[in-house]
C-alpha positions as CSV (number, residue, x, y, z in Angstrom):
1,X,0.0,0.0,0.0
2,X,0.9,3.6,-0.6
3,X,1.2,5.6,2.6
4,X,-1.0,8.5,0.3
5,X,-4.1,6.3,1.5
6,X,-3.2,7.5,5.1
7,X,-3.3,10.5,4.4
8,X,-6.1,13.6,5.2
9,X,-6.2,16.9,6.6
10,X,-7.1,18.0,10.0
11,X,-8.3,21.6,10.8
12,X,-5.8,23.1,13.2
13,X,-8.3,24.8,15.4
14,X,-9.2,21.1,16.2
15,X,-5.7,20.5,17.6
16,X,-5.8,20.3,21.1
17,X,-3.4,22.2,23.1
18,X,-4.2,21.4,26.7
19,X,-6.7,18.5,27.6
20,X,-10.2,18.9,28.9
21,X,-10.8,18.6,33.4
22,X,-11.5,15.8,34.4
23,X,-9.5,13.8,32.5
24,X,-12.2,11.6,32.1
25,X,-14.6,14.5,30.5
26,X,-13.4,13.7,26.9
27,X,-15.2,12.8,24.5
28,X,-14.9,9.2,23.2
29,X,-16.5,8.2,19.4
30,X,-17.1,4.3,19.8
31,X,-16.0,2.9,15.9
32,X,-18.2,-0.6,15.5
33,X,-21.2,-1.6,13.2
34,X,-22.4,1.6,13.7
35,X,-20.4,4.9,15.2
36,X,-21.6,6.3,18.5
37,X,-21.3,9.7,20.3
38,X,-20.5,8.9,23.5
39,X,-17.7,10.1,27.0
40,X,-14.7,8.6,28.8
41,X,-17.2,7.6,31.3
42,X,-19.2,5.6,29.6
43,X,-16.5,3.3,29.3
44,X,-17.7,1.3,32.1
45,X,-20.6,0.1,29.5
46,X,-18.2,-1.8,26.9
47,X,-15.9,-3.2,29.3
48,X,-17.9,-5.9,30.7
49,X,-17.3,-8.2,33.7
50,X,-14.8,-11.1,32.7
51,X,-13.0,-8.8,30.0
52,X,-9.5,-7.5,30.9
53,X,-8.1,-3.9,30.4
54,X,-4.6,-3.5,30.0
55,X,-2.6,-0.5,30.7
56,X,0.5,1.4,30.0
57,X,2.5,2.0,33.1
58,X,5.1,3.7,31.7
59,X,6.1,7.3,33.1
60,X,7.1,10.2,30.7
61,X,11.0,11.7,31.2
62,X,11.1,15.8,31.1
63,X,13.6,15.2,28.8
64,X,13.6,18.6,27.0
65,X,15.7,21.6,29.0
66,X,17.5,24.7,28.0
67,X,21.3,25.1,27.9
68,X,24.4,27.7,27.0
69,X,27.6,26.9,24.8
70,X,28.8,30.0,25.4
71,X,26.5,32.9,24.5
72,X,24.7,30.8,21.9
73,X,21.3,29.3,24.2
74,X,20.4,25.6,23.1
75,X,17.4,23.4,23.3
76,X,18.2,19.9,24.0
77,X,15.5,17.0,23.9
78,X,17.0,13.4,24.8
79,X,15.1,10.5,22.9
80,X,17.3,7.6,23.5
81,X,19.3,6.0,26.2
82,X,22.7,4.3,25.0
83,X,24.2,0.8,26.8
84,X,27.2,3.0,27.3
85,X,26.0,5.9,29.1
86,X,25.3,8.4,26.5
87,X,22.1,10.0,25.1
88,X,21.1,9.9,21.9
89,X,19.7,13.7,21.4
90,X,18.3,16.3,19.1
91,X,19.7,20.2,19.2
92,X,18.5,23.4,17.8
93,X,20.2,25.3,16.4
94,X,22.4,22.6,15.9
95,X,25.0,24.4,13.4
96,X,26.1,25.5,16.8
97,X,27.2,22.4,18.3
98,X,30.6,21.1,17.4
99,X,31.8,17.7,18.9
100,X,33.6,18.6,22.2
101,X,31.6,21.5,23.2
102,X,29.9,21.6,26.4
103,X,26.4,22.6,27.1
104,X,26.2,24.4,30.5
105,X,22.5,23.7,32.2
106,X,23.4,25.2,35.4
107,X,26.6,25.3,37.6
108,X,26.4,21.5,38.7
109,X,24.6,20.2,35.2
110,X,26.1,19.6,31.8
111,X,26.7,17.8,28.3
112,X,29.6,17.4,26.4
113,X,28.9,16.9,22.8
114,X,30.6,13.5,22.0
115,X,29.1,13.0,18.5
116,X,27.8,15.1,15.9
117,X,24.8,13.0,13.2
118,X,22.6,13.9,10.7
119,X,19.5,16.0,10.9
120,X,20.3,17.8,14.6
121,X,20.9,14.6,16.2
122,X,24.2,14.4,19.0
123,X,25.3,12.0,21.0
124,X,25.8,13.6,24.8
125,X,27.3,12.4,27.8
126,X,26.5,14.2,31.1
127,X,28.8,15.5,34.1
128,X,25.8,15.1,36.8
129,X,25.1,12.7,39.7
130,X,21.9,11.4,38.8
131,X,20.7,13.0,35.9
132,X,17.2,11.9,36.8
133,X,17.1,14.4,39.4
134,X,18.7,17.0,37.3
135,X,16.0,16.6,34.9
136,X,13.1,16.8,37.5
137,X,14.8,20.4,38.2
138,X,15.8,22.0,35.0
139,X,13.6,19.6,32.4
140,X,10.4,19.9,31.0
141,X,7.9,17.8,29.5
142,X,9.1,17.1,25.4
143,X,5.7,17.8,23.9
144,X,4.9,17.3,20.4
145,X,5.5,19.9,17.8
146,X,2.0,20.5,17.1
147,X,1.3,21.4,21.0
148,X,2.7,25.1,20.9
149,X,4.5,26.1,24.2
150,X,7.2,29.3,24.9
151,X,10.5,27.6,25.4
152,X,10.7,26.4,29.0
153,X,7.4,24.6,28.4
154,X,4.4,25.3,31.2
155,X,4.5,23.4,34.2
156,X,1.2,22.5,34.2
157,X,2.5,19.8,31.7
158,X,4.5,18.4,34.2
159,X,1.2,16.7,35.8
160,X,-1.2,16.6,32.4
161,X,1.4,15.2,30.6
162,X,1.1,12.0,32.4
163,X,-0.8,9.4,33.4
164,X,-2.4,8.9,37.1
165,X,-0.3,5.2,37.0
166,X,2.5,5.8,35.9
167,X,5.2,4.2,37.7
168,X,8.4,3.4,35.3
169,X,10.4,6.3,34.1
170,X,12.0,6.0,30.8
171,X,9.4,7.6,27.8
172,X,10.1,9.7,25.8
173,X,6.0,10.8,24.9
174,X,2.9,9.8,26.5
175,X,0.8,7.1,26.0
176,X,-1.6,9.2,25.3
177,X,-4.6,7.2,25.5
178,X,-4.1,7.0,29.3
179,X,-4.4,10.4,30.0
180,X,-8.0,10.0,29.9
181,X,-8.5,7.6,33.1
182,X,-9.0,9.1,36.8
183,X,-9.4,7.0,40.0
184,X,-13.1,7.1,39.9
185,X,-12.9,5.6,36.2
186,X,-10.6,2.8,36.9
187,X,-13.0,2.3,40.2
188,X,-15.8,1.6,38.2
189,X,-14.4,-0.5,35.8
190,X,-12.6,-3.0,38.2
191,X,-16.4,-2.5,40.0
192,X,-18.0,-3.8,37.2
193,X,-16.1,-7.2,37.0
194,X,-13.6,-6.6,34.7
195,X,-10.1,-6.9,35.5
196,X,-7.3,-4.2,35.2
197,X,-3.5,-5.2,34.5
198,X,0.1,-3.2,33.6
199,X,2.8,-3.7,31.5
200,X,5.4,-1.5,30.2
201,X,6.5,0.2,26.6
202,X,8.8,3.0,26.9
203,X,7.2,5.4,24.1
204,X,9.7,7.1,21.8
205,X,10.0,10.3,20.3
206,X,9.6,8.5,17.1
207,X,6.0,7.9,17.7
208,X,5.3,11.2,15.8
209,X,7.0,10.9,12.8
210,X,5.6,10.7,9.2
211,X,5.9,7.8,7.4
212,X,8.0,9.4,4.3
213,X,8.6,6.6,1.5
214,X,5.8,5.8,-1.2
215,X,5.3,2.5,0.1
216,X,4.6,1.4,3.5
217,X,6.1,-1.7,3.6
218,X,9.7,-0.2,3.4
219,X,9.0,2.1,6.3
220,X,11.7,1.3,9.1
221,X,9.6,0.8,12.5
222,X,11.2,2.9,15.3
223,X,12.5,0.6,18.2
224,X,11.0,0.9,22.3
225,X,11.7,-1.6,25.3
226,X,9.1,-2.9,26.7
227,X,8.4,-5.5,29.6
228,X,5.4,-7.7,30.2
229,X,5.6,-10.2,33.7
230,X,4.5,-13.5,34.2
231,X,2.0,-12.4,36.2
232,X,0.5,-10.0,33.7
233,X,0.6,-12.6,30.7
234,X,-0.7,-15.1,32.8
235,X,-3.9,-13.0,33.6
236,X,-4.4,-12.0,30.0
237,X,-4.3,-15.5,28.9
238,X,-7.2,-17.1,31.4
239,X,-9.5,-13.9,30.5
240,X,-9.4,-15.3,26.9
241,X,-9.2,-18.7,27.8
242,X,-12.8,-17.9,30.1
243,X,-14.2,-15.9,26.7
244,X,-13.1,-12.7,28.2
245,X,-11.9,-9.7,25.7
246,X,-8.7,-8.0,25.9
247,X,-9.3,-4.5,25.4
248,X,-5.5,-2.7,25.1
249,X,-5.5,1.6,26.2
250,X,-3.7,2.5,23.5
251,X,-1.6,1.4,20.1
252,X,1.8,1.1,22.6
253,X,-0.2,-1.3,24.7
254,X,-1.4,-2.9,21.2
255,X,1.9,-3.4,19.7
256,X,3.9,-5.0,23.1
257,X,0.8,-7.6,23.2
258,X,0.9,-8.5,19.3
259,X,4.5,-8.5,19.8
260,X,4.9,-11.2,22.9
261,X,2.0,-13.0,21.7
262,X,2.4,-16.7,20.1
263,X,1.0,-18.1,16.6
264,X,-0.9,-20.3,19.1
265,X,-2.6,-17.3,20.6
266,X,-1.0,-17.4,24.0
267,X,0.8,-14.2,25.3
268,X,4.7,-14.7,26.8
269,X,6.4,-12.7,29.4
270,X,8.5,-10.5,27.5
271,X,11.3,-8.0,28.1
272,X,13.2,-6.4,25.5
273,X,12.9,-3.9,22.0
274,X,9.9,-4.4,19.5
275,X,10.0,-2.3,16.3
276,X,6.9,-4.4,15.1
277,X,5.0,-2.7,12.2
278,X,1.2,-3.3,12.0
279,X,-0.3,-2.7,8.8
280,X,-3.2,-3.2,7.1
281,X,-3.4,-7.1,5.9
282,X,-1.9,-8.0,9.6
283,X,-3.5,-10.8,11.6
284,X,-4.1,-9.9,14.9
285,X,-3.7,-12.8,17.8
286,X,-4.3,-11.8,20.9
287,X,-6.4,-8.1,21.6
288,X,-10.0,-7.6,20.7
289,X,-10.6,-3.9,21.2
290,X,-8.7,-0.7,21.6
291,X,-9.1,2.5,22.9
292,X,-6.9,5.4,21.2
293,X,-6.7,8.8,20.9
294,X,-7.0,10.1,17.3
295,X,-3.4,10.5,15.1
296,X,-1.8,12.1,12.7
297,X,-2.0,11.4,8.8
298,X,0.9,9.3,7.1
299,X,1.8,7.9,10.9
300,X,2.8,4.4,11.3
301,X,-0.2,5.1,14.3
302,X,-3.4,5.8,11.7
303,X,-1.9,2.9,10.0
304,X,-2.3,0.6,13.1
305,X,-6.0,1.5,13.7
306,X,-6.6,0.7,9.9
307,X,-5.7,-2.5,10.1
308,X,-7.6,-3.0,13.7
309,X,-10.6,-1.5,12.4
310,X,-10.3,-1.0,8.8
311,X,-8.8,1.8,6.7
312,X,-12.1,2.7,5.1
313,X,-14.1,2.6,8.6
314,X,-11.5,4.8,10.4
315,X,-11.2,7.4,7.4
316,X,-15.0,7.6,7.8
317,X,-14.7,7.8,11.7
318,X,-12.0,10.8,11.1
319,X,-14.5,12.6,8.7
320,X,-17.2,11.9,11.4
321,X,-15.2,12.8,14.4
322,X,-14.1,16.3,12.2
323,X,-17.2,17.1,11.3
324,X,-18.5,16.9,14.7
325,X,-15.7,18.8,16.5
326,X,-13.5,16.1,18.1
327,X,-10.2,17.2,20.0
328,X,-7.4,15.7,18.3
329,X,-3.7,14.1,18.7
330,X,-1.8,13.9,22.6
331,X,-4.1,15.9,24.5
332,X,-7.6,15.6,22.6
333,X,-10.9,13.1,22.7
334,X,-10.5,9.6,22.5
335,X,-12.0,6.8,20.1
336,X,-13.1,2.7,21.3
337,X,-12.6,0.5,18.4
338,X,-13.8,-3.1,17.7
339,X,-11.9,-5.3,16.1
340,X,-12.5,-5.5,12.3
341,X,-13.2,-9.5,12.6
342,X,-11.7,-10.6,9.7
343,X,-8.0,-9.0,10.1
C-alpha cells in the first residue's frame, strides 16, 4: 500500500493544546457496526465483567531543557538512552554544536557533545550525579511539535502530561490514551467485573513521525523496550481462555501484546525492543478492542488503527469525528474501536 491512503487533513483549530478537566470528561466516538457519540465515562458500558483492560504504566521523562555553549542558548531534547551511558539527542540550532563543546545547564549540570549526526541529532554524555534528578529540576515535558508552548514549556505539563499510573520512568512521549482515566474511572471498571492489569512500553519520540517513502512496507519501525511479567501474561491469557476480551488503552499497549503473543494465541512474558509494524493485511492474535486517541495522517499510528478496524471505517470515523468537532492528537478526545473480525 501507498502511505497517500493515510493521508487527510485535519483543521488546526481542532488540535488540542491542553486536555479537557476531568481527565475523564473527553469525548470518546465508539467505531463498530455503527459509530456512536459517546464520553470517557461511559467506558464502564463496553468493558464488561470477565474482559480485561490492559494499561500502559510507563512514566514520561522531562527530557527537553535549556542550555548555554557560550552565548549561543540551546534546546536539548533526549530521545534515547545508549548501553554505554550516552544520550542519543536532538539540538536546535544545531549548526552551533561542534563535537567537544559543552552545554552548560546550570553550575552542577552539563553535556559534552561526544558526536555530531545527521539532521540535529548528537550523541551527549553528562557530568551530573543522577541525571534523573537533574532533569526533574531544570527539564520539562518534550511535547509534540504540534502542541505550541514558549521555550521552558508550562509546568502544568509536568502533571497533564502523564498518566495517574505511571510508575516506570523512561518515555520519551505519553501514551496518550491514558491520559483520559481518573481514579473514579478505573474504580468503576474494576467494580464492574472486569479486571485491570500493567505492562510496560517506553514510548519514543519516534511515535510522531511521518511515514516518508511511497510505500509502507519499506518504512523502518522505530525501536521501544518494553516488559510484560508472568504475572500480567498469565492474567491476559485465562481472560481469553474464560471468553473474556482483551481491550488494550492504547496502540503502545497494542503493539507489546501482538508483539509477545504466540502463533498459538498465547501471550509470553517478555522483556526487550519491538519495532513491530502493524499494517493493514496483519493478523491480529491476541487483543480484541482498543481504545486510542486520534493521530496524525501518514503515521505508522493511523496505519495501526486501519488494520484493527479497517482503513475505510477509520477514514469515515475521522471525517465523522471532524465534522462533529472532536479534539485531536496527545491531548484531545479519545476513540473505542472493535476489532474489524476478519483481520
Amino acid at each position: 500500500m501507498e502511505t497517500d491512503s493515510f493521508d487527510f487533513k485535519i483543521p488546526k483549530r481542532l488540535i488540542a493544546q491542553k486536555p479537557i478537566t476531568p481527565r475523564d470528561s473527553a469525548r470518546l466516538l465508539y467505531v463498530g457496526n455503527k459509530l456512536k457519540d459517546l464520553n470517557v465515562q461511559d467506558l464502564p458500558k463496553f468493558i464488561k465483567k470477565g474482559d480485561i483492560l490492559v494499561l500502559n504504566d510507563t512514566k514520561v521523562i522531562p527530557a527537553r531543557f535549556l542550555g548555554q555553549r557560550g552565548e549561543a542558548s540551546i534546546e536539548v531534547t533526549l530521545h534515547k538512552s545508549n548501553d554505554n551511558g550516552t544520550w542519543s539527542a536532538f539540538a536546535r540550532p544545531a549548526r552551533r554544536l561542534r563535537e567537544g563543546n559543552i552545554i552548560k545547564i546550570s553550575s552542577n549540570f552539563s553535556a559534552e557533545v561526544v558526536k555530531k549526526l545527521e539532521g540535529g541529532e548528537f550523541i551527549l554524555q553528562f557530568t551530573v550525579a543522577s541525571l534523573e534528578r537533574a532533569l526533574q529540576k531544570h527539564g520539562f515535558m518534550p511535547l509534540p511539535p504540534y502542541i505550541k508552548r514558549a521555550k521552558k514549556g508550562h509546568s502544568a505539563d509536568l502533571e497533564m502530561y502523564q498518566t495517574i499510573y505511571a510508575r516506570h520512568m523512561g518515555a520519551f512521549a505519553a501514551p496518550t490514551a491514558g491520559l483520559h482515566f481518573t481514579k473514579s474511572l478505573l474504580t468503576a471498571i474494576a467494580t464492574g467485573g472486569a479486571k485491570i492489569v500493567y505492562l510496560t512500553l517506553n514510548v519514543g519520540a519516534g511515535t510522531f513521525l511521518p511515514v516518508k517513502v511511497k510505500h509502507i512496507a519499506n518504512h523502518k519501525m522505530h525501536a521501544e523496550w518494553g516488559q510484560i511479567t508472568s504475572k500480567t501474561a498469565n492474567d491476559i491469557n485465562t481472560v481469553r481462555k474464560n471468553g473474556g476480551k482483551v481491550i488494550a488503552c492504547g496502540t503502545t499497549v497494542l503493539r507489546l501484546l501482538e508483539s509477545a503473543t504466540d502463533e498459538n494465541g498465547t501471550l509470553q512474558p517478555y522483556e526487550g525492543e519491538t519495532n513491530k509494524f502493524i499494517r493493514p493485511g496483519y493478523q491480529f492474535r491476541i487483543v480484541d478492542r482498543l481504545m486510542t486517541n486520534f493521530h496524525m495522517p501518514r503515521t505508522t499510528l493511523f496505519m495501526l488503527v486501519s488494520a484493527f478496524s479497517g482503513l475505510e471505517k477509520m477514514k469515515s470515523a475521522y471525517t465523522h469525528a471532524i465534522k462533529a468537532g472532536y479534539r485531536f492528537y496527545s491531548y484531545g478526545d479519545a476513540c473505542f474501536l472493535d476489532r474489524n473480525l476478519s483481520s
